[in-house]
KOLZA-192070 format. One record per residue (C-alpha): residue number from 1; x, z, y. Coordinates in pm, whole numbers, plus 50000, padded with zeros to 5 digits. Layout:
// residues N
(NUM, (X, Z, Y)) ...
END
This chain:
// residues 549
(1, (88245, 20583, 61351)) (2, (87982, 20639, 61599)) (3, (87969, 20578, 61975)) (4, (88238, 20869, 62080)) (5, (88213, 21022, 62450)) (6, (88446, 21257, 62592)) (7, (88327, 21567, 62402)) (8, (88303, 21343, 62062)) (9, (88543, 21463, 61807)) (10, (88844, 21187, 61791)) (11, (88796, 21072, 62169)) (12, (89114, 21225, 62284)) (13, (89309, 21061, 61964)) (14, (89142, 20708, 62101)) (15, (89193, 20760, 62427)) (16, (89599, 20809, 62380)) (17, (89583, 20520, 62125)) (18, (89468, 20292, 62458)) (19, (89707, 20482, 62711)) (20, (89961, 20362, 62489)) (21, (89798, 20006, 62455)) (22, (89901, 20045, 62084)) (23, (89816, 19721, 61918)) (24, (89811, 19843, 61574)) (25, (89500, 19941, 61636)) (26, (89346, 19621, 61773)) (27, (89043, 19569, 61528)) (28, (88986, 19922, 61438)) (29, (88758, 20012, 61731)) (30, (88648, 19883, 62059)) (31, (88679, 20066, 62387)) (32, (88379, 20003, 62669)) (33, (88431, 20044, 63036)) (34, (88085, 20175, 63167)) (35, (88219, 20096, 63532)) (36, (88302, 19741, 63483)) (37, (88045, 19695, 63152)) (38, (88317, 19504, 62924)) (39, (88451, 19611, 62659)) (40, (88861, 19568, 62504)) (41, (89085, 19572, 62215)) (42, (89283, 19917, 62244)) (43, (89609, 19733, 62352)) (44, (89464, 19550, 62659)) (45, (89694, 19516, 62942)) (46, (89504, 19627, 63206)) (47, (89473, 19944, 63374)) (48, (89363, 20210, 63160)) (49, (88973, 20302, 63270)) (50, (88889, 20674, 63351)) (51, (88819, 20897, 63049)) (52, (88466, 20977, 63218)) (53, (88362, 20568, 63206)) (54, (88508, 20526, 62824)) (55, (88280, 20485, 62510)) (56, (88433, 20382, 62191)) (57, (88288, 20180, 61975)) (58, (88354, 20094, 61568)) (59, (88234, 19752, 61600)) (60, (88175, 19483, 61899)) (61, (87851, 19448, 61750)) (62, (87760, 19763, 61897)) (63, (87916, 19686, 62198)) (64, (87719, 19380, 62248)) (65, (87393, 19564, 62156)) (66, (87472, 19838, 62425)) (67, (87510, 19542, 62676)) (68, (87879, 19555, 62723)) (69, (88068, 19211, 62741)) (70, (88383, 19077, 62575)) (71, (88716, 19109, 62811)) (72, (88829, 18800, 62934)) (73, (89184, 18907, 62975)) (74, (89237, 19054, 62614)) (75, (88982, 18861, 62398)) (76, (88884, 19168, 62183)) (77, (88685, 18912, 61921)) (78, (89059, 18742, 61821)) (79, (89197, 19092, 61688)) (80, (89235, 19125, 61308)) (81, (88994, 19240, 61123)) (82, (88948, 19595, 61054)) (83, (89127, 19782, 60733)) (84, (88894, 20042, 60703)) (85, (88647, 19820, 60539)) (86, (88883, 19746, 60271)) (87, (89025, 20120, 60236)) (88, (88675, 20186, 60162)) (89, (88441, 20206, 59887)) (90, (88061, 20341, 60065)) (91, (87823, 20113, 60147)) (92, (87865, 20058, 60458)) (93, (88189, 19903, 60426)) (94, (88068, 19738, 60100)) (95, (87829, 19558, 60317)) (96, (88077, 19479, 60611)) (97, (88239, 19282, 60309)) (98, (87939, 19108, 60229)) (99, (87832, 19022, 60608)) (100, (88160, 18918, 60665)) (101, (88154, 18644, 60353)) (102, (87820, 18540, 60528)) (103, (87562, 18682, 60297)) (104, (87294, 18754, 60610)) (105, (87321, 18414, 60714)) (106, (87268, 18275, 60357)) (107, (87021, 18511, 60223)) (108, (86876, 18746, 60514)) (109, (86916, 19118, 60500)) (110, (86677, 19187, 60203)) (111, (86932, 18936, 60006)) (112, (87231, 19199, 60149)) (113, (87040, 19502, 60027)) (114, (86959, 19340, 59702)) (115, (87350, 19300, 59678)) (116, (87382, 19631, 59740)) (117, (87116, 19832, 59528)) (118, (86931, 19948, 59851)) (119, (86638, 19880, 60003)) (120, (86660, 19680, 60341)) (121, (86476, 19973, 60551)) (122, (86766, 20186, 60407)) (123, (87067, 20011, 60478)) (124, (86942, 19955, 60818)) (125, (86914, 20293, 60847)) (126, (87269, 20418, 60742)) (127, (87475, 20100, 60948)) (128, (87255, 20217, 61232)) (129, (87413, 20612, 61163)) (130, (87737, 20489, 61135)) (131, (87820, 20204, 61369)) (132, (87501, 20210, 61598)) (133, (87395, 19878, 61479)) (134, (87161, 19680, 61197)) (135, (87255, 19363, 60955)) (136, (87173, 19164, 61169)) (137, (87322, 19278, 61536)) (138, (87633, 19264, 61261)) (139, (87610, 18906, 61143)) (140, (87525, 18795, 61513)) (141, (87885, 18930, 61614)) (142, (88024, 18734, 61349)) (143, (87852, 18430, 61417)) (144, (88044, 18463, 61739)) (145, (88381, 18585, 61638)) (146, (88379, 18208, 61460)) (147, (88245, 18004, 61719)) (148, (88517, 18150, 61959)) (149, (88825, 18076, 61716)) (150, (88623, 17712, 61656)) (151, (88577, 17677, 62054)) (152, (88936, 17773, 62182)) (153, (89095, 17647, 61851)) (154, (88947, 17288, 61807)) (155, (88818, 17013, 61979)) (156, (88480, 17032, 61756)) (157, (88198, 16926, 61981)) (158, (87937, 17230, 62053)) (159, (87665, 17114, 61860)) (160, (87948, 17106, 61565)) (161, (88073, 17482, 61661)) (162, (87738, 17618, 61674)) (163, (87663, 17500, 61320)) (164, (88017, 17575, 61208)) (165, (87967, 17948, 61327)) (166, (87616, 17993, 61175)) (167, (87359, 17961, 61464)) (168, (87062, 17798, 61368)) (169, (87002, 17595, 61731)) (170, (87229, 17530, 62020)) (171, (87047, 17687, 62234)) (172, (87063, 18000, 62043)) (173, (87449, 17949, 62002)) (174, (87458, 17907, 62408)) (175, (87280, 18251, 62451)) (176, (87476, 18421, 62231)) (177, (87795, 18310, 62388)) (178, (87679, 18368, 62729)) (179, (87605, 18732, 62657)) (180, (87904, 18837, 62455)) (181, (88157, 18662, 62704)) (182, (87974, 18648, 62968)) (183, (88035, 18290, 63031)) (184, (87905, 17903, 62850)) (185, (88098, 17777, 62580)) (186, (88279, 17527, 62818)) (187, (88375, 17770, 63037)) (188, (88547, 17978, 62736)) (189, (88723, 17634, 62599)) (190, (88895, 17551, 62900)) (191, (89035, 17905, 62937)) (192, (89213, 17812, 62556)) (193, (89576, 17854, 62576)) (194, (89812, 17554, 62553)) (195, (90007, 17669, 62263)) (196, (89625, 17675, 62049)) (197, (89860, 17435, 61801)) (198, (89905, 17077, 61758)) (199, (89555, 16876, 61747)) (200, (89403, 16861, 61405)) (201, (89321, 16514, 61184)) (202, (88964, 16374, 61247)) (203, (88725, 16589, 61031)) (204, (88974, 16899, 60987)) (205, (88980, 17246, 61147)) (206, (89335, 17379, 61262)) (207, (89298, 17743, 61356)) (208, (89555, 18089, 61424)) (209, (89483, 18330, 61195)) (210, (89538, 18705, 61391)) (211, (89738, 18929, 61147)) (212, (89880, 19256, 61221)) (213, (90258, 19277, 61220)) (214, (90482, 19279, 61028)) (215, (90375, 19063, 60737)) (216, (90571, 18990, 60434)) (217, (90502, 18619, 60360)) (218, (90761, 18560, 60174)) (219, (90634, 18742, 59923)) (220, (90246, 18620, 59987)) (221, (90344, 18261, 59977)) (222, (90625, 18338, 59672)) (223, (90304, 18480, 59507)) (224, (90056, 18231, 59534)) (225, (90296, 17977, 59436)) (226, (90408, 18155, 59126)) (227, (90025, 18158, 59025)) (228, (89974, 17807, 59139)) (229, (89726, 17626, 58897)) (230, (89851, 17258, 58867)) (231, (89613, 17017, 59035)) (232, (89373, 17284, 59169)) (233, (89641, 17501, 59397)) (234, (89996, 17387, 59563)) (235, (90254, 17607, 59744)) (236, (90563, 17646, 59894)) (237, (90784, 17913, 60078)) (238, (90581, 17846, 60409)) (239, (90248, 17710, 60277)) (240, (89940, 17761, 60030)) (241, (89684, 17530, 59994)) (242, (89377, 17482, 59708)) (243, (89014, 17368, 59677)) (244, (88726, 17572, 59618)) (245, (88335, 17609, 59557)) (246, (88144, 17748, 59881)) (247, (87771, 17762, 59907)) (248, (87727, 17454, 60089)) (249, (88036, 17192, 59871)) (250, (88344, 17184, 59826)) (251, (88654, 17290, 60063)) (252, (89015, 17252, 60092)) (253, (89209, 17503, 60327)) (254, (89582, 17518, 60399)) (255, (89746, 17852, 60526)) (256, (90106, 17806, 60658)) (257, (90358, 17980, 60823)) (258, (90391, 17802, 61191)) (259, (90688, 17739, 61370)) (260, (90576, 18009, 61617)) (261, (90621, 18235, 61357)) (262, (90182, 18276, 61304)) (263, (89946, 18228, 61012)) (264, (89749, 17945, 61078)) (265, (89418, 17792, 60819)) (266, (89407, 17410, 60815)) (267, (89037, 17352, 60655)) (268, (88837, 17095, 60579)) (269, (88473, 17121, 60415)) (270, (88196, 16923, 60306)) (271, (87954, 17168, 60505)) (272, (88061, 17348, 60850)) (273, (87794, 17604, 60824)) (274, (88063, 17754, 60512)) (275, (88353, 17766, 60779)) (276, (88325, 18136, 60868)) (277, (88260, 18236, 60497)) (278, (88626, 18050, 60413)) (279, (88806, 18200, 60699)) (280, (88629, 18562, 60575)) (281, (88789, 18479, 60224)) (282, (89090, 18332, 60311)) (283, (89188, 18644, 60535)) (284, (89105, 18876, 60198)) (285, (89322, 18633, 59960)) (286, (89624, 18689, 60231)) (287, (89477, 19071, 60321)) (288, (89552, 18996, 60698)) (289, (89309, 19296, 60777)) (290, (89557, 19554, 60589)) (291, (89697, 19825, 60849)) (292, (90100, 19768, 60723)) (293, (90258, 20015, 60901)) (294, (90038, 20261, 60799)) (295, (90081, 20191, 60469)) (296, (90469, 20159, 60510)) (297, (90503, 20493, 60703)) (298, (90310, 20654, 60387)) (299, (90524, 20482, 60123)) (300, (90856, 20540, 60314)) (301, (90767, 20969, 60296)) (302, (90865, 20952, 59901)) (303, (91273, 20939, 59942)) (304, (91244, 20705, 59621)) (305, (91037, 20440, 59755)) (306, (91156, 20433, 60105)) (307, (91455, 20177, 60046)) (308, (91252, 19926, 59847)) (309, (90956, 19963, 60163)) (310, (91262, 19937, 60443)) (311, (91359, 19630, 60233)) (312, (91027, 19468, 60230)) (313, (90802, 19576, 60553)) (314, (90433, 19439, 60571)) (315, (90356, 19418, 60197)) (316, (90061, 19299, 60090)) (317, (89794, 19316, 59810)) (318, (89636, 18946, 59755)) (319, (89258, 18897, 59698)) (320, (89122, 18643, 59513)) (321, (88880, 18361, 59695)) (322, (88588, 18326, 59373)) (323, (88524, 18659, 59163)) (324, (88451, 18512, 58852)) (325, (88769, 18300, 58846)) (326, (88921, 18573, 58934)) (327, (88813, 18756, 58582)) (328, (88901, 18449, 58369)) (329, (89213, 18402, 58538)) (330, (89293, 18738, 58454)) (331, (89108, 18759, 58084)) (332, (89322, 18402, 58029)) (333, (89651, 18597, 58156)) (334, (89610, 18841, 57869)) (335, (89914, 18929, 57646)) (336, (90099, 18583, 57799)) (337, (90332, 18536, 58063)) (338, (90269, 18378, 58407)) (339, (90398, 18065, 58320)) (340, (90193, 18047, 58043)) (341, (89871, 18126, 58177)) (342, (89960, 17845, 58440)) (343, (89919, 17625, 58212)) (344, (89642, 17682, 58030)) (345, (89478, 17743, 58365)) (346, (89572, 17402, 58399)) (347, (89499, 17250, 58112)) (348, (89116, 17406, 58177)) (349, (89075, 17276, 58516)) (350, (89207, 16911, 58402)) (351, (88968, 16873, 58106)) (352, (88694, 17060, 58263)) (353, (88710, 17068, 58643)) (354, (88585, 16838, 58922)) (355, (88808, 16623, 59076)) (356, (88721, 16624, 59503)) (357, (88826, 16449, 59742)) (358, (88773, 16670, 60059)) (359, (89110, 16697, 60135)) (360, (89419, 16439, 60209)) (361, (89438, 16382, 59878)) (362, (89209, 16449, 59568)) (363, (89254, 16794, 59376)) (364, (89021, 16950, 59140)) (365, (88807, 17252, 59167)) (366, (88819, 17527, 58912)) (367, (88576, 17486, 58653)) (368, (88257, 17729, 58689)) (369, (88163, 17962, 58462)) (370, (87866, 17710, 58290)) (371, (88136, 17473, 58226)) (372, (88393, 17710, 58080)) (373, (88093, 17890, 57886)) (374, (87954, 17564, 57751)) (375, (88309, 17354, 57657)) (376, (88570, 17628, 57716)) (377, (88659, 17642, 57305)) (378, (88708, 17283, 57308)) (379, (89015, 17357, 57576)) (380, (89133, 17679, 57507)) (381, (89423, 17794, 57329)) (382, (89503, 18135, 57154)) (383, (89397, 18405, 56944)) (384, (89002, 18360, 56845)) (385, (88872, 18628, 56911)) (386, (88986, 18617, 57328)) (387, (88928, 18296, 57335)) (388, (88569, 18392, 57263)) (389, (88525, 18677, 57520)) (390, (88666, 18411, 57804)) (391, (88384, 18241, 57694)) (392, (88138, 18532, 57645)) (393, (88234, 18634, 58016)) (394, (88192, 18290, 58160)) (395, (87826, 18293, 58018)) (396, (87761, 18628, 58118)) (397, (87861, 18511, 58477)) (398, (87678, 18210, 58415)) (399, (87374, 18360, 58385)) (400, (87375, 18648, 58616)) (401, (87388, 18938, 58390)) (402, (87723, 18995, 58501)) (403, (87795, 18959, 58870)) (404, (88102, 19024, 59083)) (405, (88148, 19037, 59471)) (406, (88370, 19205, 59753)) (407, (88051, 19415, 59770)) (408, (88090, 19582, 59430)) (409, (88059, 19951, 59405)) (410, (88433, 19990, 59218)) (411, (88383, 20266, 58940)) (412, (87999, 20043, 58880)) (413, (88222, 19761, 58870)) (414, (88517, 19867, 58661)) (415, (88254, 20020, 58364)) (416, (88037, 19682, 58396)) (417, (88355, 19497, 58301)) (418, (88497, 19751, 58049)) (419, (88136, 19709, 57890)) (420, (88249, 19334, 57781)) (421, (88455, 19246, 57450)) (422, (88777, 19152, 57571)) (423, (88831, 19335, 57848)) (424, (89008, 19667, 57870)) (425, (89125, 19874, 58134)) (426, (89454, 19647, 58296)) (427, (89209, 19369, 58322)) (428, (88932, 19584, 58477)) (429, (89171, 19733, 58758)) (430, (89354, 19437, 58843)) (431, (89019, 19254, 58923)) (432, (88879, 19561, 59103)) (433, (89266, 19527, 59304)) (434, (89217, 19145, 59351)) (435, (88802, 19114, 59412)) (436, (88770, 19423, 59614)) (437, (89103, 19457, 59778)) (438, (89095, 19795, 59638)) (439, (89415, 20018, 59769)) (440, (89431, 20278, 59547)) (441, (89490, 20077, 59189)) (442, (89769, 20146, 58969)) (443, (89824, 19938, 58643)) (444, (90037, 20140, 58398)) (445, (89972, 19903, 58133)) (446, (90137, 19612, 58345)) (447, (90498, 19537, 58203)) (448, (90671, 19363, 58557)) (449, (90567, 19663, 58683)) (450, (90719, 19875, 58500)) (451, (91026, 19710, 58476)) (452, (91028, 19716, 58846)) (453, (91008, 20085, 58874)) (454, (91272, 20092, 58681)) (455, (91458, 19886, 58849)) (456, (91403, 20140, 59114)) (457, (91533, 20408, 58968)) (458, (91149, 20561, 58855)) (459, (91006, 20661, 58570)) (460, (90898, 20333, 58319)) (461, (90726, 20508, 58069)) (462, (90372, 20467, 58062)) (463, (90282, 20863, 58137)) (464, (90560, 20900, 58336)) (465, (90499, 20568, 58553)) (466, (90143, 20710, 58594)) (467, (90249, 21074, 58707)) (468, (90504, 20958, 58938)) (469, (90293, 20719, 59134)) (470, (89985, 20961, 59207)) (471, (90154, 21113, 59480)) (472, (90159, 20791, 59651)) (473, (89726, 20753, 59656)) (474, (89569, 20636, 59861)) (475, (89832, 20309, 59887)) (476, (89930, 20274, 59503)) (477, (89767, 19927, 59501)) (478, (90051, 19835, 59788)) (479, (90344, 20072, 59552)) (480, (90234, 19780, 59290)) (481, (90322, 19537, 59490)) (482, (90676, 19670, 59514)) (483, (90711, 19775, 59148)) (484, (90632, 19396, 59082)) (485, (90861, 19301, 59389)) (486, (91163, 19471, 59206)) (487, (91112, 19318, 58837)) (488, (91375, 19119, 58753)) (489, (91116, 18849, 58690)) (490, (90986, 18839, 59056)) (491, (91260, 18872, 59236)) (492, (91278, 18481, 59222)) (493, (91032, 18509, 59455)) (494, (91205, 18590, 59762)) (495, (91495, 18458, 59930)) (496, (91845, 18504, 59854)) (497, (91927, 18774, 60093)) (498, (91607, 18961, 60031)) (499, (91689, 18955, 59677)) (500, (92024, 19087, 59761)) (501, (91860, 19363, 59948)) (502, (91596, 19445, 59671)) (503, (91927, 19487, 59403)) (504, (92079, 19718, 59684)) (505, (91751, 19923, 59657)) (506, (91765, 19981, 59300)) (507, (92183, 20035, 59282)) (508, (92144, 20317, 59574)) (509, (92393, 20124, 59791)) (510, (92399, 19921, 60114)) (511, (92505, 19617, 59933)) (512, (92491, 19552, 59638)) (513, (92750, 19223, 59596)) (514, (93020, 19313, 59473)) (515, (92967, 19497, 59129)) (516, (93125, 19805, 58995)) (517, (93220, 19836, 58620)) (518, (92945, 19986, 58386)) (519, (92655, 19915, 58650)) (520, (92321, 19857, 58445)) (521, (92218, 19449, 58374)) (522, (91874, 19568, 58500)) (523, (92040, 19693, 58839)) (524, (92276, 19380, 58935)) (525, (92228, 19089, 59152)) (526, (92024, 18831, 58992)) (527, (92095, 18471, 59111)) (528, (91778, 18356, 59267)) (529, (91565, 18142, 59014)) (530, (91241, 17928, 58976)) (531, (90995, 18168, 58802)) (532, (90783, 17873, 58851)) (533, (90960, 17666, 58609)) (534, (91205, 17899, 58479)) (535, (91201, 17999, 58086)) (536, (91282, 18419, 58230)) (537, (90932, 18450, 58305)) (538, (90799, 18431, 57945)) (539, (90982, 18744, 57858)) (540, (90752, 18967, 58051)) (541, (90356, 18976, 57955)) (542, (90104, 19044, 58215)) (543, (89964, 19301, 58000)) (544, (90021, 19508, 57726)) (545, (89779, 19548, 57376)) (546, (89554, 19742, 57588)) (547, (89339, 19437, 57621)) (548, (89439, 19258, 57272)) (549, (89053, 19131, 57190)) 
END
């Protein structure tokens, strides 16, 4: 999107969008005031500016290089993320991906365009078309999208914020705050709010993570825990925490669900300068950039769907924080339940894995791919021959012959992986769902899916799973998420009354409690269980032989 005046196509759509002050679109483009040269998030409260003054922007990059200011009043750098860089596959929101994990600061542009497969002059040239800004205009607004959450969030010092955020000098940190907010960085912390959150530990970062409404965190916490690696990941029904490898060391982040009813990251890391790439990874793990009633209101059009989407609003797809574990997680989840794979995930990150201490108390990181590609045999457990393509992948990723990133072309990416022994197409697609937040992925091959649409009332069969869910494209990643919602086996996952709700889906009827004779075992009430623990979730493989090695 382009710099739209009046006679631009989609002006008039914007401009309702901001007579309305609609904040689910906070994120998605930024409105400048010519008259007052600031620009806002489309739901700011104040009085709506005269068509004939209004330019709309797809970025506050470009608003900043166009010499518009942030708004004071409605802090347009705190909205979410926007969606579109997820929905999409082009380059240009590849590299939004990439700029947003930090790859400009760490490598330059030429390191971005590498990344991409273009030359730097190029990709210049087509973020310039579309968003009327370069690489590096982009990774400047990042660098102070960061240091405003770190300023108004913590009590870090400035000289820590600037480095936290990415600037290379305070003085460069000062200008760049100056001109975006048109104040100093002390003026902008002591216009924080009050409620910012209760002050953080000495050497940890306590920040609100903006999320568009509603959110289903039941289910994104039920998840994570589920998948939970023993010793390298910990959950609960309000929390998610876990170590990881970032550029500059280790890190260990905690997202919870506040009493406030918000998202917030607890963090700490052995390098500052990797802050903004966690928070860019954490929000893709929890896909707090998604659009959710977008994708609701396009779900809820198929009569079939539209109880199990009533029963469960804001669903979401997670990412994954590390690519390549992502891809042995998966190749390791082969033919084996969830509990299962748990395990041996465990098992791998106990024998091979680094034990840190970053946190408040020591975890371990998940091994890397020279570890697993060197020892993994010695730790691994199964059939041969996929116990050797783990290992085959894990050198491949090793090396570099075989890399993975949010900034993957998909189809490129799918036939790279489908290339390797081992993997096969569930495997492929559920990494291009997790790495790339990919929207549009359906996994026919995926048994708790199936058995989810069937607890639905849908089609099971492989063909017939297939057929029935094409009309729901572009969102079939997020139609997944409810097939997997409904299985018997996941249904653990939420609480008691939402489980009551997701059996009243499938039956057809309000409520589902009281049973009539001659209902279907697959349709009734299930008491809630511990798929965590519980023996129910071995019935039901990730996969099926599609991916037998």
């Amino acid at each position: 999107m382009t710099p739209t005046a009046v006679d631009a196509p989609g002006f008039s759509e914007r401009y309702r969008v901001i007579q309305s002050r609609d904040r689910r679109f906070d994120g998605q483009f930024v409105t400048a005031v010519r008259s007052t040269g600031i620009y806002c998030r489309p739901s700011c409260p104040a009085r709506t500016p005269k068509e004939e003054n209004v330019t709309f922007y797809a970025t506050s990059a470009a608003a900043h290089e166009a010499g518009y200011r942030a708004c004071k009043r409605c802090l347009p750098e705190a909205a979410p993320g926007s969606p579109q860089w997820d929905v999409r596959g082009d380059v240009v929101a590849r590299a939004m991906r990439l700029i947003a994990d930090g790859v400009v600061d760490r490598e330059g542009v030429p390191g971005l365009s590498r990344r991409l497969g273009y030359s730097a002059r190029h990709l210049t040239r087509l973020l310039v078309a579309e968003l009327g800004v370069g690489p590096l205009a982009l990774a400047r607004a990042h660098r102070a999208h960061t240091a405003r959450a770190l300023l108004v969030g913590t009590d870090l010092s400035s000289a820590d914020v600037a480095f936290s955020a990415g600037f290379h000098s305070i003085r460069q940190f000062t200008e760049t705050i100056g001109e975006v907010f048109g104040m100093p960085p002390r003026e902008l912390r002591a216009r924080r709010s009050r409620a910012a959150g209760a002050p953080a530990s000495a050497g940890e970062i306590d920040l609100a993570l903006p999320v568009r409404g509603p959110v289903d965190t039941v289910g994104l916490f039920g998840w994570m825990r589920a998948h939970a690696i023993p010793g390298v990941e910990v959950g609960d029904d309000r929390s998610f925490a876990r170590v990881v490898s970032l550029p500059g060391g280790a890190a260990w982040f905690e997202v919870r669900l506040a009493d406030d009813g918000r998202l917030r990251l607890r963090a700490r890391l052995a390098a500052l300068a990797d802050l903004g790439t966690l928070i860019a990874r954490v929000r893709r793990l929890f896909d707090l950039d998604a659009d959710p009633l977008a994708i609701d209101e396009a779900l809820a059009r198929h009569p079939e769907l539209a109880p199990a989407v009533a029963a469960i609003p804001g669903v979401r797809v997670p990412g994954a924080i590390d690519a390549g574990e992502m891809l042995l997680r998966a190749m390791i989840g082969q033919q084996i339940s969830v509990a299962s794979a748990r395990t041996m995930q465990g098992r791998l990150a106990a024998q091979l894995g680094e034990t840190v201490g970053v946190g408040p108390q020591p975890m371990t990181l998940f091994p890397g791919p020279a570890v697993i590609a060197e020892r993994g045999l010695e730790v691994l457990r199964g059939p041969a021959a996929r116990m050797r393509a783990i290992v085959e992948a894990a050198a491949a990723l090793a090396e570099g012959s075989l890399e993975l990133g949010p900034g993957d072309d998909g189809p490129e990416q799918r036939a790279r992986l489908l290339s390797i022994r081992g993997i096969g197409p569930w495997t492929a697609d559920y990494v291009r769902m997790r790495v790339l937040g990919d929207p549009d992925v359906l996994l026919p091959g995926d048994v708790a899916a199936r058995a989810g649409a069937a607890a639905l009332g849908l089609p099971s069969d492989p063909a017939g799973f297939t057929a029935w869910s094409q009309k729901l494209a572009p969102w079939r990643s997020y139609a997944m998420a409810h097939y997997w919602y409904a299985a018997p086996v996941t249904q653990a996952w939420r609480s008691p009354a939402e489980t009551a709700a997701a059996a009243s889906v499938a039956s057809g009827r309000p409520d589902a409690s009281s049973e009539r004779p001659g209902t279907p075992a697959s349709r009734r009430r299930r008491a809630p269980i511990d798929v965590v623990s519980s023996d129910v979730s071995a019935e039901l493989p990730e996969s099926e032989s599609e991916d037998r090695s």
